[in-house]
ZADO-785150 format. One line per 3 residues: number of its first residue (from 1); for each residue z negated, y negated, x of N, C-alpha, C. Coordinates in steps of 0.02 Angstrom, whole numbers, plus 50000, padded with zeros to 5 digits. Atoms other than C-alpha are relative to their C-alpha. Layout:
<pts>
NUM = Z/Y/X/Z/Y/X/Z/Y/X  ...
</pts>
This chain:
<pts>
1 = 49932/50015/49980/48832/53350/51401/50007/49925/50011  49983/50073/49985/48888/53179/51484/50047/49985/49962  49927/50033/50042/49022/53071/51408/50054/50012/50033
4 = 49945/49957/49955/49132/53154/51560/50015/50081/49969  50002/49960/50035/49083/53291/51496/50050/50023/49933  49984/49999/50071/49129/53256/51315/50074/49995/50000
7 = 49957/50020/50002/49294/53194/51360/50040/50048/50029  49946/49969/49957/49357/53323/51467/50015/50086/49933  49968/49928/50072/49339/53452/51305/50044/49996/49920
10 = 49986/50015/50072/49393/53342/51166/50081/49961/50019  49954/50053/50016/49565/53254/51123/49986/49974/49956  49987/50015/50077/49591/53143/50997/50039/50024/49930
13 = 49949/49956/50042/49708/53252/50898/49925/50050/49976  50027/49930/50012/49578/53379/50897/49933/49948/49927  50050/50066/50038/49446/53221/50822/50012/50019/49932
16 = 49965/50016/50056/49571/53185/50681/50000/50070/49973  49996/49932/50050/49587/53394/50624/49925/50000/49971  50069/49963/50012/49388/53399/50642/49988/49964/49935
19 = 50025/50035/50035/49357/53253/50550/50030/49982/49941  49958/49958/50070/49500/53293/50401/49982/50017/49966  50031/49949/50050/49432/53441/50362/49928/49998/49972
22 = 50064/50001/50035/49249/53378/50353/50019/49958/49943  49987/50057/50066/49314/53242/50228/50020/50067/49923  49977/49951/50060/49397/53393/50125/49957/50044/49997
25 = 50056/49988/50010/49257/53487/50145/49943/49968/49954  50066/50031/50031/49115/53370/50094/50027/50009/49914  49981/50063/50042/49231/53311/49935/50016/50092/49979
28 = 50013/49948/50010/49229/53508/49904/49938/50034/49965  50071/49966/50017/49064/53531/49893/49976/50051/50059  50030/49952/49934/49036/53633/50065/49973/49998/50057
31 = 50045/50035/49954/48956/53515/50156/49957/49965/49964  50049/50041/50011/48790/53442/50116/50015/49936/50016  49977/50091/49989/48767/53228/50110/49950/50013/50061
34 = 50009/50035/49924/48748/53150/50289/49921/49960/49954  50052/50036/49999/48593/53063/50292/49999/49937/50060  49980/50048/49955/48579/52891/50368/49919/49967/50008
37 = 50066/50037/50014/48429/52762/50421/50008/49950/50064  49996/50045/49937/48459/52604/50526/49931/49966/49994  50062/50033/49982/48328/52494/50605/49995/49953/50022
40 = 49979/50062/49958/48347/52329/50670/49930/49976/50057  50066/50009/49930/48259/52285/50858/50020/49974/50040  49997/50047/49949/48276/52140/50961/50058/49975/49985
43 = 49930/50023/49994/48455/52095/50985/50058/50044/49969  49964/49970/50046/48521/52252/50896/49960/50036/49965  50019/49965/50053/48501/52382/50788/50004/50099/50020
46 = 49996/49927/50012/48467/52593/50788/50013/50009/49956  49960/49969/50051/48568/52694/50685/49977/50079/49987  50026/49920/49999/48498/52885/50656/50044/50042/49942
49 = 49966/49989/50045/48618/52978/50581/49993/50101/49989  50026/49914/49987/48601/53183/50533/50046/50017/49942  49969/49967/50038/48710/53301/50442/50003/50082/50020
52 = 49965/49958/49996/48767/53478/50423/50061/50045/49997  49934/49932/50003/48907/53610/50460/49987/50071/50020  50016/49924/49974/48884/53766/50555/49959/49982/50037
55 = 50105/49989/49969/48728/53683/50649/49999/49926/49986  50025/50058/50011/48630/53539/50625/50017/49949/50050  49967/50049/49942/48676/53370/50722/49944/49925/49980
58 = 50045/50080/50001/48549/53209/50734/50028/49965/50053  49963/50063/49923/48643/53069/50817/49955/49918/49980  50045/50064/49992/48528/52908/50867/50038/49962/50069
61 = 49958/50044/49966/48639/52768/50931/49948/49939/49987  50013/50060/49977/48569/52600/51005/50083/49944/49978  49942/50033/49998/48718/52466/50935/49970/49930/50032
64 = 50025/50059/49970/48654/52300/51049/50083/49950/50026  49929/50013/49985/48832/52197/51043/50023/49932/50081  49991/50045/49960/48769/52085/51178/49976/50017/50075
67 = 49981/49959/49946/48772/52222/51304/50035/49974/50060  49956/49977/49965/48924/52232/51383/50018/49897/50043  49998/50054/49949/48905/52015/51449/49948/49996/50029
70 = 50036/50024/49967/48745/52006/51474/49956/50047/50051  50037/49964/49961/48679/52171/51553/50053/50052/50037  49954/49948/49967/48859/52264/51595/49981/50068/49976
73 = 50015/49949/50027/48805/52395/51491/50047/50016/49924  49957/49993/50042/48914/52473/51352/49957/49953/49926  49996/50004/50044/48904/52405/51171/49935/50053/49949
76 = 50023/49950/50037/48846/52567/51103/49969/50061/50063  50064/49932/49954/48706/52689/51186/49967/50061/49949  50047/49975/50027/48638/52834/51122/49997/50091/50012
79 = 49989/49938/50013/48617/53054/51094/50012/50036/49948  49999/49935/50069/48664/53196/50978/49972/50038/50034  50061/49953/49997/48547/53338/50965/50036/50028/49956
82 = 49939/49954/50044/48658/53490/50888/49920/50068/50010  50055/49919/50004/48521/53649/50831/50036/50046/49943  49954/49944/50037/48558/53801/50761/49975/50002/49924
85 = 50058/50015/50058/48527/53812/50568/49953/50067/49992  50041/49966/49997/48467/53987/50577/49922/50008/50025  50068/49991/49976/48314/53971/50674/49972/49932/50021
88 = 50027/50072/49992/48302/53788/50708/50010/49994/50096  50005/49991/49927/48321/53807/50883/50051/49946/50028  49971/50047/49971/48392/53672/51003/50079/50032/50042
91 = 49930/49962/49989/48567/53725/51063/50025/49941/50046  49984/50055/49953/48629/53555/51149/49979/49918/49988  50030/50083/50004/48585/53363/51191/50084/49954/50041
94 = 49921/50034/49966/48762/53276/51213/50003/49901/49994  50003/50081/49994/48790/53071/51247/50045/49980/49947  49971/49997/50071/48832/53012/51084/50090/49932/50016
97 = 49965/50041/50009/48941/52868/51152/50067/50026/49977  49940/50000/49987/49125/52948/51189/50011/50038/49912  49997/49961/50070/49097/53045/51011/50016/49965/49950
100 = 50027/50072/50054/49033/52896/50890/50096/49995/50014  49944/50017/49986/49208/52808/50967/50059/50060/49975  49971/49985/50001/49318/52937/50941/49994/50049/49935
103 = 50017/49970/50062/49252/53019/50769/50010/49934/49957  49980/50054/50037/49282/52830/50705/50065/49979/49992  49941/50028/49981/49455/52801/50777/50017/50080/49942
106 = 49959/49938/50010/49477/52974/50712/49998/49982/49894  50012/50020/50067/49413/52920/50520/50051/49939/49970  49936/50045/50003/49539/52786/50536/50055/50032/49979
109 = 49943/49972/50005/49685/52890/50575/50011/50051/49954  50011/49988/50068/49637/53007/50447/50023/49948/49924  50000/50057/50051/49633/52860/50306/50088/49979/50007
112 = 49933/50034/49993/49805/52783/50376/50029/50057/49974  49933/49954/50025/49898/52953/50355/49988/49998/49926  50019/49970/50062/49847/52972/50185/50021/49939/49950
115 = 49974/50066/50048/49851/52767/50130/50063/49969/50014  49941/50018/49980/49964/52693/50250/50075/50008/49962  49938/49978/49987/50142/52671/50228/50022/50043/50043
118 = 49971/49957/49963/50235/52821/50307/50022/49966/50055  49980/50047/49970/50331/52700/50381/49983/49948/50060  50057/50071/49980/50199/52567/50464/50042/50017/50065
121 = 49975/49988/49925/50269/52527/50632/49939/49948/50040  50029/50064/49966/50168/52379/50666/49911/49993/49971  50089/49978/50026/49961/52362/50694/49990/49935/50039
124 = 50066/50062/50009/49855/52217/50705/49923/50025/50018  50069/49956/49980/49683/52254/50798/49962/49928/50023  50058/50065/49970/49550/52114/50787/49963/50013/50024
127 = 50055/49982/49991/49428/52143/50888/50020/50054/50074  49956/49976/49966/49481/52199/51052/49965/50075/50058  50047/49947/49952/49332/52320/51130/50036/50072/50000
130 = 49979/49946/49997/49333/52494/51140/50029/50033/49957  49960/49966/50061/49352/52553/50968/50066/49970/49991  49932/50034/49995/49481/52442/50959/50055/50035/50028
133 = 49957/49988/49958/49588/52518/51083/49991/50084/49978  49951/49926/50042/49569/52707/51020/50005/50011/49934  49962/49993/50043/49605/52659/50860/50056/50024/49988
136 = 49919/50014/49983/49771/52619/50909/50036/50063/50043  49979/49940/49972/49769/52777/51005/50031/50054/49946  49991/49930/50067/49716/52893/50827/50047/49991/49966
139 = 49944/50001/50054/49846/52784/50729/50063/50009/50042  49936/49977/49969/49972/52850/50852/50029/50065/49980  50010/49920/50038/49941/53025/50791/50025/50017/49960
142 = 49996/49986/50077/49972/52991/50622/50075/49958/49972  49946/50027/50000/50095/52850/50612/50066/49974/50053  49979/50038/49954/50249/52778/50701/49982/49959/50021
145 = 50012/50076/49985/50177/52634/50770/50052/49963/50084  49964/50023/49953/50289/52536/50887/49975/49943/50034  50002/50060/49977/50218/52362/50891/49912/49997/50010
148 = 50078/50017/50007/50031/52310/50921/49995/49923/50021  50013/50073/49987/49968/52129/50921/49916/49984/49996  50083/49970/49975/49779/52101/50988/49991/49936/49986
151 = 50043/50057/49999/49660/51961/50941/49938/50029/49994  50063/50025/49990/49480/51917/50994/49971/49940/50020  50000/50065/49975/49394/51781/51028/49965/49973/50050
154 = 49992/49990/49927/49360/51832/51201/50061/50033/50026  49924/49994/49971/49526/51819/51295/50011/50059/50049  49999/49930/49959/49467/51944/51430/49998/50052/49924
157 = 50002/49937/50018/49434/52075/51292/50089/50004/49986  49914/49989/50037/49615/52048/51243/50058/50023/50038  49997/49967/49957/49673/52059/51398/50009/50066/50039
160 = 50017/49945/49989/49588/52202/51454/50034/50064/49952  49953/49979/50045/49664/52288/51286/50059/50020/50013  49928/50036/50010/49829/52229/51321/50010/50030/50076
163 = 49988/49939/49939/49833/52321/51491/49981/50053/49987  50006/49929/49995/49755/52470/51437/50076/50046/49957  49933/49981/50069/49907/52484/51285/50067/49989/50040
166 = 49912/49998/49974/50070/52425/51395/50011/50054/50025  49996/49943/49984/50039/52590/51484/50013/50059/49939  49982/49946/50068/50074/52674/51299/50087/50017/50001
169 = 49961/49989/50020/50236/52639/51295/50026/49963/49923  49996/50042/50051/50204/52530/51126/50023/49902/50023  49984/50063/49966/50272/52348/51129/49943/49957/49986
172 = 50066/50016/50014/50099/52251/51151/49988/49913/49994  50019/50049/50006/50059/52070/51103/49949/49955/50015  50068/50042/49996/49930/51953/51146/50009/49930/49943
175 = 49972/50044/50043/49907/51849/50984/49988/49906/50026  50019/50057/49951/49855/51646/51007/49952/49994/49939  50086/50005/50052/49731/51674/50822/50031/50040/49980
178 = 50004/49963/50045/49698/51768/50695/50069/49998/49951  49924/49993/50051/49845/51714/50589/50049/50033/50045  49934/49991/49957/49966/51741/50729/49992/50087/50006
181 = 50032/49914/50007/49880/51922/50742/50032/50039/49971  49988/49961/50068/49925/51984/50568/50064/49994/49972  49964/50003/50030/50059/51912/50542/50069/50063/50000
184 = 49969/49946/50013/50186/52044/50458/49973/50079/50012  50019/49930/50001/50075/52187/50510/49989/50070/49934  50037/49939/50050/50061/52351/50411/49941/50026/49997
187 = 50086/49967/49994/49892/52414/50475/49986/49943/50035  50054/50036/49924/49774/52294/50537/49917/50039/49979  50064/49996/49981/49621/52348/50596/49934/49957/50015
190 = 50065/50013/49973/49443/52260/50602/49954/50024/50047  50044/49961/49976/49342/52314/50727/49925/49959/50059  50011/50053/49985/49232/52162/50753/49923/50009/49998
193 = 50089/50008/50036/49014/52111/50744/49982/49962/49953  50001/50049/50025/49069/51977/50638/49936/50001/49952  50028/49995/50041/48929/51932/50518/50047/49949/49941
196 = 49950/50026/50033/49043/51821/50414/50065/50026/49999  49954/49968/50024/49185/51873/50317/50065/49958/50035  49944/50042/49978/49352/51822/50394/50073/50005/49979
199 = 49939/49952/50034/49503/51925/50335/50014/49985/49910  49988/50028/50073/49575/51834/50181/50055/50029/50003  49940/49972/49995/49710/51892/50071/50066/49969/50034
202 = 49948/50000/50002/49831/51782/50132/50006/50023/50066  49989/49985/49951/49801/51875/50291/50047/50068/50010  49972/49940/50025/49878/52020/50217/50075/50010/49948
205 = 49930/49978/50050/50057/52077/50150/49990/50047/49964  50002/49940/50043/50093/52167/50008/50015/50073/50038  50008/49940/49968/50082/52369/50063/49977/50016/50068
208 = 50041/49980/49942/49976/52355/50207/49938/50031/49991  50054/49969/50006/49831/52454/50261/49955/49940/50029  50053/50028/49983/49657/52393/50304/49968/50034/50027
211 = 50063/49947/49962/49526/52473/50417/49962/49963/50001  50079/50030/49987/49370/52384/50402/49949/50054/50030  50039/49940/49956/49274/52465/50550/49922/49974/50020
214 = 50065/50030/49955/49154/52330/50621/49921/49988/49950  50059/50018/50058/49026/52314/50454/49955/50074/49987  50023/49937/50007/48922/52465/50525/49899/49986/49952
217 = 50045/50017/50016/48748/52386/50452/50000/49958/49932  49989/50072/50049/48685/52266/50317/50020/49938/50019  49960/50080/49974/48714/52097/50436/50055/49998/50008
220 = 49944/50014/49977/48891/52141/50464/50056/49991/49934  49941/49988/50069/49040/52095/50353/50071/49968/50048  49926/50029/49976/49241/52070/50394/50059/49948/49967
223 = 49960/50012/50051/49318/52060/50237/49997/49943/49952  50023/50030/50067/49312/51927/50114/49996/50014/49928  49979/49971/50057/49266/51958/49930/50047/49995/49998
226 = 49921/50023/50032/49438/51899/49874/50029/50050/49999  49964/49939/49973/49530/52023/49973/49988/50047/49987  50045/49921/50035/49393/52176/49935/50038/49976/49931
229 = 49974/49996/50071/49459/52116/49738/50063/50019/49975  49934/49992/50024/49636/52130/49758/50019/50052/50032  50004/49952/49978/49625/52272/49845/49983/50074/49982
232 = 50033/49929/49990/49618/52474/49819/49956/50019/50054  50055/49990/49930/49456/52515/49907/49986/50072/49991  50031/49939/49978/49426/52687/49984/49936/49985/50056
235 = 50085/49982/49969/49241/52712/50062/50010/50081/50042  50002/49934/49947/49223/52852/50196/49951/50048/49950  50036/49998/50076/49049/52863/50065/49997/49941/49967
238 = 49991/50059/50073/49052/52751/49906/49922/49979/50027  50038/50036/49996/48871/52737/49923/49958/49979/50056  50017/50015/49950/48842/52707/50085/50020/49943/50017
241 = 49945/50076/49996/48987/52577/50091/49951/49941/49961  50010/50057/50060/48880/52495/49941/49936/49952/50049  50078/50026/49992/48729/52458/50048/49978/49988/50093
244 = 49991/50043/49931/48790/52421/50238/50098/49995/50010  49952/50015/49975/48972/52420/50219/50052/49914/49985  50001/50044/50027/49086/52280/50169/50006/49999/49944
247 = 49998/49984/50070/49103/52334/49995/49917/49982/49982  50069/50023/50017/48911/52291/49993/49989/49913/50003  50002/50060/50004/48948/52096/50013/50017/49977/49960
250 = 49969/50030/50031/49069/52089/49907/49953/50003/49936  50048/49991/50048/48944/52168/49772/49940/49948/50012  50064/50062/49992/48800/52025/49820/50037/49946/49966
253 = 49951/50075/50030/48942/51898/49783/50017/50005/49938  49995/49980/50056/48954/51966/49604/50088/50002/49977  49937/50005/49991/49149/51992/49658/50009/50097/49953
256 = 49978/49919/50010/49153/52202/49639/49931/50040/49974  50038/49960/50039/49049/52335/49570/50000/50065/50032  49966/49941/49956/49027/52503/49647/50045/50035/49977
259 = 49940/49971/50027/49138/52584/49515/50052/49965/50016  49937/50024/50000/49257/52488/49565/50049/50031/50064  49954/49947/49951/49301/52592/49725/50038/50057/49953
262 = 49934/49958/50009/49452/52681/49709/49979/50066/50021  50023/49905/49966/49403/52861/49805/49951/49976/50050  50021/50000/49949/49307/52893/49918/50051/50050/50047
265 = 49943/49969/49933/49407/52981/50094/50012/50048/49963  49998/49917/50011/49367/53163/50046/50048/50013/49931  49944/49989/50076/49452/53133/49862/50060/49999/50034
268 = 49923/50022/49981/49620/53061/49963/50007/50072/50029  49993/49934/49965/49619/53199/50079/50004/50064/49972  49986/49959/50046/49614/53342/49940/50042/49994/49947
271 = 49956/50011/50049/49724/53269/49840/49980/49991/49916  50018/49984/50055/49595/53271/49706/50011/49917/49955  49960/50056/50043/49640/53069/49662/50039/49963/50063
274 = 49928/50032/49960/49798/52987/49720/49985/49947/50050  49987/50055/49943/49828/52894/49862/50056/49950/49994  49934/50030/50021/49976/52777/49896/50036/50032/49950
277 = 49949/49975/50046/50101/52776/49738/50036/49938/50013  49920/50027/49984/50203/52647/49807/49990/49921/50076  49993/50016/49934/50258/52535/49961/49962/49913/49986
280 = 50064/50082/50019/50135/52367/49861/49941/49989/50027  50093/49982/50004/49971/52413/49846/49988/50002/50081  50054/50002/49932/49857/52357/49982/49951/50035/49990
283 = 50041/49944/49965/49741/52498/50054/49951/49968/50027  50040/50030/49977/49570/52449/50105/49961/50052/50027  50065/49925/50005/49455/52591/50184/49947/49963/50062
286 = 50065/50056/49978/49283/52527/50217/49972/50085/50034  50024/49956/49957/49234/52628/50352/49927/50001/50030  50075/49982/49970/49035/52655/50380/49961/50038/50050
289 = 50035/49944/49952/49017/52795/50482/49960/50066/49984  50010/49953/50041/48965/52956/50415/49981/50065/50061  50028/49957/49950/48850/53092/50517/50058/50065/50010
292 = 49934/49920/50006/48989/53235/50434/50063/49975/50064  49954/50012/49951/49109/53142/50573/49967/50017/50052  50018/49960/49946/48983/53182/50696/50001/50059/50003
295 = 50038/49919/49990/48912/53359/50675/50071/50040/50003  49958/49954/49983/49090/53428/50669/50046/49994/50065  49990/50047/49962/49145/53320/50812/49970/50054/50083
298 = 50042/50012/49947/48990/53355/50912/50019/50099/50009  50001/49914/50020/48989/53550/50866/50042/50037/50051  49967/50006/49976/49162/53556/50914/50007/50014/50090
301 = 50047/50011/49914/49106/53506/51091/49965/50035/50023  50033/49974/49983/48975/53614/51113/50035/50064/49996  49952/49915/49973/49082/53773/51083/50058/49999/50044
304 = 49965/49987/49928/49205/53728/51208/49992/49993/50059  50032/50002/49915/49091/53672/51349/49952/50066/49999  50033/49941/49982/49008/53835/51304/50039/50058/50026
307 = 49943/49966/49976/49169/53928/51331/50037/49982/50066  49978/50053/49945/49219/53819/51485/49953/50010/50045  50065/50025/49966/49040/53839/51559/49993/49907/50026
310 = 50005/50096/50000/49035/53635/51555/49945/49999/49980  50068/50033/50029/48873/53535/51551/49945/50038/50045  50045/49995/49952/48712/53551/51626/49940/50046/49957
313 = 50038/49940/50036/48599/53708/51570/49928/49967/49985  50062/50045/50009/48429/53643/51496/49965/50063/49972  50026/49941/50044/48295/53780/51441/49943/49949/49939
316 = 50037/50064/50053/48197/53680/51297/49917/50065/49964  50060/49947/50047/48078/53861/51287/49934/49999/50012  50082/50007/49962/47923/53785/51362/49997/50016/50083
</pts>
């Protein structure tokens, strides 16, 4: 399946149910742990990610962030490979890009309904690429959002942003920095390559959320300890977060501890430990990326372009 493909069977609404219920699932016990294994090569990094639901899913993404100036090529490249678990058998080969993007935005909007203020009207999105922009789509889903205010520190990406969002219907900003960005926001979003931490507390008001999206590896970080300290931290996984997310910097800096995360998603989402208990507490969810966001994602996909007849028939029987 192409990323035309992918797009013409999926919404984002549909993202946010899939990727819910795998969180309340996993945190159940009815999904097996995702398995992960990055690789670093040349200018970026491979990511191989594999999990189960009702069939197996291996997604192998190319993240190279210096793509999209210097070769006009996206950011992020790569495939899922969905087999059946009964017999092992190959079932589909789908383009992992439009998925990855929209199983992350969707892990977001997930997290916001659950930490967020009910309330949040107003979002903050550093980092102005793609994820960036269907963030702001998933946290439409979930929260009111009225206002958006965009920083990067490429003016075209902001730009570019900032026309794709006035067509929302949201009132859209172009900030002039980072402070000007955040200021008063309820949700801001990271969604950056930063390798240095940038996001201090005083970037943050009391009862706002956090999405730390861009710290998909060990070289990447957003957050500063400080902020990870004064902060309730939810992890998509605790120990995955510990060892490429930013909750893994802050632990090098002898700031946090892994017990010191608050839940991980799947607890919030079952209700099995509390989420927001009041309109203070800053929300942090260190978002890694988690294969259980693919395989139900990708799955998803494959049973409605099989119902649709969509996609391009492949026999894989010799």
């Amino acid at each position: 399946m192409t990323k035309s493909d992918v797009a013409s069977v999926l919404t984002q609404a549909d993202c946010i149910r899939a990727v819910e219920q795998a969180f309340y699932d996993y945190d159940a016990g009815r999904l097996p742990k995702s398995e992960s294994l990055g690789v670093r090569a040349g200018r970026g990094t491979y990511h191989v990610k594999a999990a189960q639901s009702t069939v197996f899913a291996a997604k192998i993404n190319a993240n190279f962030p210096a793509n999209p100036s210097q070769h006009g090529l996206p950011t992020i490249q790569g495939l899922i490979v969905v087999m059946d678990l009964e017999c092992g058998t190959p079932l589909a080969v789908l383009d992992s890009t439009r998925i990855t993007t929209m199983r992350t935005a969707a892990a977001t909007a997930v997290a916001a309904k659950h930490l967020a203020r009910a309330d949040a009207r107003s979002v903050a999105v550093i980092g102005c690429g793609t994820q960036g922009r269907a963030t702001v789509h998933a946290l439409r889903e979930v929260l009111p959002i009225q206002h958006v205010r965009l920083w990067d520190l490429n003016a075209h990406m902001i730009e570019e942003c900032a026309r794709e969002l006035d067509e929302t219907g949201l009132i859209v900003a172009r900030a002039s920095s980072l402070e000007d960005a955040v200021q008063d926001a309820d949700v801001i979003v990271t969604c950056t390559p930063a390798t240095v931490p940038f996001l201090e507390p005083r970037h943050v008001r009391p009862g706002a959320f956090v999405a730390a999206v861009g710290a998909d590896n060990p070289q990447k970080c957003e957050i500063t300890p400080e902020l990870m300290s004064r902060a309730l931290i939810v992890a998509d996984l605790r120990d995955q977060a510990a060892t490429m997310g930013d909750l893994r910097y802050a632990i090098e800096c002898g700031r946090l501890a892994v017990t010191d995360v608050h839940a991980e998603l799947g607890a919030i989402v079952s209700g099995r430990i509390a989420g927001r208990r009041n309109g203070e507490e800053i929300f942090l969810f260190d978002s890694t990326g988690t294969a259980l966001q693919d395989v139900v994602v990708a799955s998803l996909a494959v049973e409605r372009a099989a119902a649709r007849d969509i996609g391009t028939l492949l026999s894989f029987a010799g």
